[in-house]
C-alpha positions as CSV (number, residue, x, y, z in Angstrom):
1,X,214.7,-76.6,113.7
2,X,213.5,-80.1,113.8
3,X,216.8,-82.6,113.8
4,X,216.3,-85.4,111.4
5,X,216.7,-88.5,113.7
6,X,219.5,-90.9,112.6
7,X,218.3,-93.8,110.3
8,X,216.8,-96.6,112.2
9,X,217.7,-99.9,109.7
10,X,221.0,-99.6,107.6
11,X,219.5,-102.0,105.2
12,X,216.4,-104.1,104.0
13,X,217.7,-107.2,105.3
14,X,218.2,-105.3,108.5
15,X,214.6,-104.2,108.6
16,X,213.2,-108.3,107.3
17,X,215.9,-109.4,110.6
18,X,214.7,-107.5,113.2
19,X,211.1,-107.8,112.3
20,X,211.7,-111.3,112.8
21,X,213.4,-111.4,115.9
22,X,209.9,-109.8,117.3
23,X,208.0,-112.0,115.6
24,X,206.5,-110.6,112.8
25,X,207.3,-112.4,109.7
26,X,207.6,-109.9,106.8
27,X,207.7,-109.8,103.2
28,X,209.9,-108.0,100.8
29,X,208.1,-105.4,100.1
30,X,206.7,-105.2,103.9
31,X,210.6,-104.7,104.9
32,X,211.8,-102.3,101.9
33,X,208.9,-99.9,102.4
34,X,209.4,-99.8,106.0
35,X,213.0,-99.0,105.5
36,X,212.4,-96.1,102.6
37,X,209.8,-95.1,105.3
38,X,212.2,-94.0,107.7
39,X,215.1,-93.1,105.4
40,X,212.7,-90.7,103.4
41,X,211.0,-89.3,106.5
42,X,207.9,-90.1,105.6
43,X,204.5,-91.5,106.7
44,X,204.2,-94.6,105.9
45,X,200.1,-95.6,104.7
46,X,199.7,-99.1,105.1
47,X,196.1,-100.6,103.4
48,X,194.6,-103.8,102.9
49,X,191.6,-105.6,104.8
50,X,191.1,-106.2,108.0
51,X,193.0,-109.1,109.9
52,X,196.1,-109.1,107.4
53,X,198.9,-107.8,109.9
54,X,198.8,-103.9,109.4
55,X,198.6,-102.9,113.4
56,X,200.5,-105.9,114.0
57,X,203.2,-104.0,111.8
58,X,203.3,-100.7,113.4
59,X,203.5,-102.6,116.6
60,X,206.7,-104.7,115.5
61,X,208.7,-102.1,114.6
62,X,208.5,-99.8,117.5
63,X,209.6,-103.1,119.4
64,X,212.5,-103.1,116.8
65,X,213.5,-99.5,117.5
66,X,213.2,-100.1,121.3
67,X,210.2,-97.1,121.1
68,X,207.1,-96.2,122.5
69,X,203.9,-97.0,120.7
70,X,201.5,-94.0,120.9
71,X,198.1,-95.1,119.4
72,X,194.8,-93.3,117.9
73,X,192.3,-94.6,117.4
74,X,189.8,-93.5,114.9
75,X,186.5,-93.9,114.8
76,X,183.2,-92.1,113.5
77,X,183.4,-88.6,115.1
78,X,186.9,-88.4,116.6
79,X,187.5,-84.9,116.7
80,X,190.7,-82.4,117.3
81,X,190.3,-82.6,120.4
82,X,190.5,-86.3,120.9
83,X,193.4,-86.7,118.6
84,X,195.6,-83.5,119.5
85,X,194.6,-82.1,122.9
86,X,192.0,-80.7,125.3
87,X,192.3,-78.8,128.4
88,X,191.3,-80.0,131.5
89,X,187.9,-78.0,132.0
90,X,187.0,-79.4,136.0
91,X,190.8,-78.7,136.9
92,X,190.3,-75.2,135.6
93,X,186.8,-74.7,136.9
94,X,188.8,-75.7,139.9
95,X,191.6,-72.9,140.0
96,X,189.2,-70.5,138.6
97,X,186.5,-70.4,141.9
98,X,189.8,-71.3,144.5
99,X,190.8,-67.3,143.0
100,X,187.4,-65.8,142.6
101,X,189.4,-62.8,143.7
102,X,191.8,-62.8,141.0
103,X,191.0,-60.4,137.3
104,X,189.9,-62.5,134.5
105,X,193.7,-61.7,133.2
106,X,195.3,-62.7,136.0
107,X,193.1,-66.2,135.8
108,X,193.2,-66.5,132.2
109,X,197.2,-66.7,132.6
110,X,196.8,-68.7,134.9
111,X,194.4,-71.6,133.9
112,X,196.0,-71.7,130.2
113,X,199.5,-73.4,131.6
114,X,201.1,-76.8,130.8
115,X,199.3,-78.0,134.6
116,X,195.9,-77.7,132.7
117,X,196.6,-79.4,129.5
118,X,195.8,-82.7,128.6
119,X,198.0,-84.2,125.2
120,X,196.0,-86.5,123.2
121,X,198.0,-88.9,120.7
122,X,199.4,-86.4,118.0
123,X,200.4,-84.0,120.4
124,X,202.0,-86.9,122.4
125,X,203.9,-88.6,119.8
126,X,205.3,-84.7,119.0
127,X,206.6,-83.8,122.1
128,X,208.2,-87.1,122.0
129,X,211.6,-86.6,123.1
130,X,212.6,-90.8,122.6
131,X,212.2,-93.4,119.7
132,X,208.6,-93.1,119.0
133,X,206.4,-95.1,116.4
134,X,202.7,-93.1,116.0
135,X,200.2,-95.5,114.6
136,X,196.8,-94.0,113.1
137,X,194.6,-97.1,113.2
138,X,191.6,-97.1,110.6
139,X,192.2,-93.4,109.2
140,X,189.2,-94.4,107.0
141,X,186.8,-94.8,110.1
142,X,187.3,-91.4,110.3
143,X,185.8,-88.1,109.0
144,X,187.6,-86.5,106.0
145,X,187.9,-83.4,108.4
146,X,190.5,-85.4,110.6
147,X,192.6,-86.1,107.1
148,X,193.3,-82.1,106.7
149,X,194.3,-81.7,110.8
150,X,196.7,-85.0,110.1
151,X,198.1,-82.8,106.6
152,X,199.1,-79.8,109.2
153,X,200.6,-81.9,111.9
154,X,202.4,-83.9,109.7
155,X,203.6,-81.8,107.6
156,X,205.6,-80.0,109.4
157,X,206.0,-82.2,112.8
158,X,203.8,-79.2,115.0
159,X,201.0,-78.3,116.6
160,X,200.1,-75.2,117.3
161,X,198.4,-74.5,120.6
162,X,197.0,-71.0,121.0
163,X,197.5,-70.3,124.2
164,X,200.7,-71.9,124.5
165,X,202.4,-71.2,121.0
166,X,203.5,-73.2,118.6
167,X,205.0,-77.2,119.8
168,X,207.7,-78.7,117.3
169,X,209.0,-81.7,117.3
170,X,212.4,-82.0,118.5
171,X,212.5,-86.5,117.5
172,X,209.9,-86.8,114.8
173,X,208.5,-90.3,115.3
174,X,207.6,-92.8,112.3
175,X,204.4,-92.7,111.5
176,X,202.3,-95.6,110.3
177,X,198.5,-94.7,109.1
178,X,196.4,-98.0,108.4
179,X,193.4,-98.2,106.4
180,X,190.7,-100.9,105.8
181,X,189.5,-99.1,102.4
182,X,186.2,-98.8,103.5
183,X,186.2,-94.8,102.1
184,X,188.7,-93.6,100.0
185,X,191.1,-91.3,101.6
186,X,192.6,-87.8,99.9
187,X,194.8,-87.3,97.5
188,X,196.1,-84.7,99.7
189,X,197.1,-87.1,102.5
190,X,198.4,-90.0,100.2
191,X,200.9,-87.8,98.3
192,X,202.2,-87.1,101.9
193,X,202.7,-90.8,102.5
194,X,204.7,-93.8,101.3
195,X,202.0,-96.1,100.0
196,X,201.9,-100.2,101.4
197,X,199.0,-102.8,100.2
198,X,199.2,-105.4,102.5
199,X,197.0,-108.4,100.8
200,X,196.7,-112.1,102.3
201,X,200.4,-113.5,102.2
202,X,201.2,-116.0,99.6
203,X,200.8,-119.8,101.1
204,X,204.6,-120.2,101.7
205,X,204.8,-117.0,103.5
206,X,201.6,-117.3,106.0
207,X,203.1,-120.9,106.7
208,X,206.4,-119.6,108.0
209,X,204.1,-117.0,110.3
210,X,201.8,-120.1,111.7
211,X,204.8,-121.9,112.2
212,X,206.3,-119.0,113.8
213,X,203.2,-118.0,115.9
214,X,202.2,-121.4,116.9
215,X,205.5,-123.2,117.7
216,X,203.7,-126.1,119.2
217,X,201.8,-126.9,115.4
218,X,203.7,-129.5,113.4
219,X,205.0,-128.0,110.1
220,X,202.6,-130.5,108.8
221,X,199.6,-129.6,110.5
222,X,200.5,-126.0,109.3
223,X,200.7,-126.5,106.0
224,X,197.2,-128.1,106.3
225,X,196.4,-124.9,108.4
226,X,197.1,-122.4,105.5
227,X,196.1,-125.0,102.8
228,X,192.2,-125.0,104.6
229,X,192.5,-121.1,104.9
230,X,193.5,-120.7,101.3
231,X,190.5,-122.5,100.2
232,X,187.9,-121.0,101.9
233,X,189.7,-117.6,100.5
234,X,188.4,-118.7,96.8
235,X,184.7,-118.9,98.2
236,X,182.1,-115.9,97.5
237,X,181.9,-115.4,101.7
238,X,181.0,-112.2,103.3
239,X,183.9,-112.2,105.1
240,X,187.6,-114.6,104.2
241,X,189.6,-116.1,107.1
242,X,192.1,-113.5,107.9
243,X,195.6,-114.4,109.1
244,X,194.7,-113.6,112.7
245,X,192.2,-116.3,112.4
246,X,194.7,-118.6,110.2
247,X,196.5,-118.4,113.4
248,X,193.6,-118.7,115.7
249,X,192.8,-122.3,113.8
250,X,196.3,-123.6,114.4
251,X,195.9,-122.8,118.3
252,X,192.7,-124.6,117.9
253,X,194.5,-127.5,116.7
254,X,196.9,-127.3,119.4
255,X,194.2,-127.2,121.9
256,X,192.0,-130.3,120.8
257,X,195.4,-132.2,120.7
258,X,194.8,-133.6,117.2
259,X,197.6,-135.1,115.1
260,X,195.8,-134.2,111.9
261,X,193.7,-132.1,110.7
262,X,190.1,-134.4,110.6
263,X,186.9,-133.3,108.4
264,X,185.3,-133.3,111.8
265,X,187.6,-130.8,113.3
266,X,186.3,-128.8,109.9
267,X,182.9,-129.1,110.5
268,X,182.7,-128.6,114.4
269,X,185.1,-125.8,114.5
270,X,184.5,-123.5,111.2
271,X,183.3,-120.6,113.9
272,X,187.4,-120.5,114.7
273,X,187.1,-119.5,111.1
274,X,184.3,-117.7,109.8
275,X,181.9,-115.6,111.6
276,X,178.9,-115.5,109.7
277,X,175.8,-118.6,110.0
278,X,175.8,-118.4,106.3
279,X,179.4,-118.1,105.3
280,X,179.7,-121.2,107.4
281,X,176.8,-123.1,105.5
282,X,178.8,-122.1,102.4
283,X,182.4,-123.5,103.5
284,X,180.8,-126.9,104.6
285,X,178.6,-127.2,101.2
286,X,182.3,-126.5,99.7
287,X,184.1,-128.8,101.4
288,X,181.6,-131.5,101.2
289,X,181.0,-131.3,105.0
């Protein structure tokens, strides 16, 4: 019988507050969806492109809840085994030829023991027995196979290991899945989940995060900052300043010592910004470099 863990945020403000006091500046609807998140006990699917603060999230609020952050990574080809659990083949090759003597029944009962198995993220995050926060990072890197595996062990908080039996969680953690949208995910999976589109923040908002981020920047010069960004946004580019870069361009500012933002720190600096020769060509024809 899993024990439903007791609320984490007793409000929205609460949720805005504490994301704050680890710096991550959120939005309102950032802060109430986290809070129905873990109220509701539910996943929590967080997309939007890449650079806009959706790791950065997942990592803020296990710093908020005091918890561990227990990661996985997807990529193309990520499998079961790298996402739930393996066994440790040399260790058991080991103990198998140290008892050549031994029945194959004696061994099998043997080698098949918690000494031999190796927890990959899902299976961590499971056994949790702490405040734990579970970030899937890039679900759609993935292979739709790994979106039915994530349907059984999230379902119903447990993994079932064969020669073990079946592993419940005893402190289901809050689970964030991000996605860049580069597939579409499943139906399946999203009616499982709480859905958050994270987009570029409005200017007001993504000043207060520069300003927050890059204490050393004038509120001036950061309002510049996020004016610049927000205008090479509107361009046709392959790929838009993102707020890590936003953020990246104020440090850049900081660094060169400059009092104001010049047309020359533009023009000798857009690789802070953009990271494609011809996006950069663009921006300077734009901005009549």
């Amino acid at each position: 019988m899993i024990d439903a863990p007791a609320p984490r945020f007793a409000s929205v403000d609460e949720v805005a507050a504490r994301l704050a006091a680890v710096g991550y500046v959120a939005s309102d609807a950032i802060a109430t969806t986290i809070f129905l998140a873990d109220r509701l006990g539910k996943p929590l699917l967080v997309e939007g492109p890449a650079g806009v603060g959706k790791t950065e999230l997942a990592k803020a609020v296990a710093r908020t809840v005091d918890g561990d952050l227990v990661r996985l990574q997807c990529y193309e080809g990520v499998d079961e085994a790298r996402a739930l659990y393996e066994w440790n083949h040399a260790k058991q090759l080991l103990r198998i030829t140290a008892g050549q003597d031994a029945s194959w029944d004696e061994l099998r009962s043997d080698i098949f023991t918690e000494e031999f198995l190796l927890p990959r993220p899902l299976l961590k995050a499971i056994r949790a027995t702490g405040e734990t926060v579970l970030l899937i990072d890039e679900l759609d890197k993935a292979d739709q196979e790994i979106e039915g595996l994530l349907l059984e062990v999230l379902g119903d908080f447990q993994v079932t290991v064969p020669e073990l039996g079946t592993i419940r969680a005893t402190h289901p953690p809050l689970v964030v899945l991000t996605s860049n949208a580069t597939r579409e995910l499943s139906e399946a999976l999203r009616r499982r989940c709480l859905f958050l589109h994270i987009d570029y923040p409005e200017p007001e908002l993504e000043q207060r995060i520069v300003e927050l981020q890059v204490p050393d920047l004038t509120a001036a010069l950061a309002e510049s900052v996020v004016r610049l960004v927000n205008r090479l946004r509107l361009l046709k580019l392959r790929k838009a300043p993102s707020v890590a870069e936003t953020l990246d361009w104020g440090r850049t500012l900081v660094a060169l010592g400059a009092e104001e933002m010049t047309p020359e720190h533009v023009r000798d600096n857009l690789g802070v910004l953009l990271k494609h020769q011809d996006d950069i060509v663009r921006a300077r024809h734009a901005l009549d470099l």
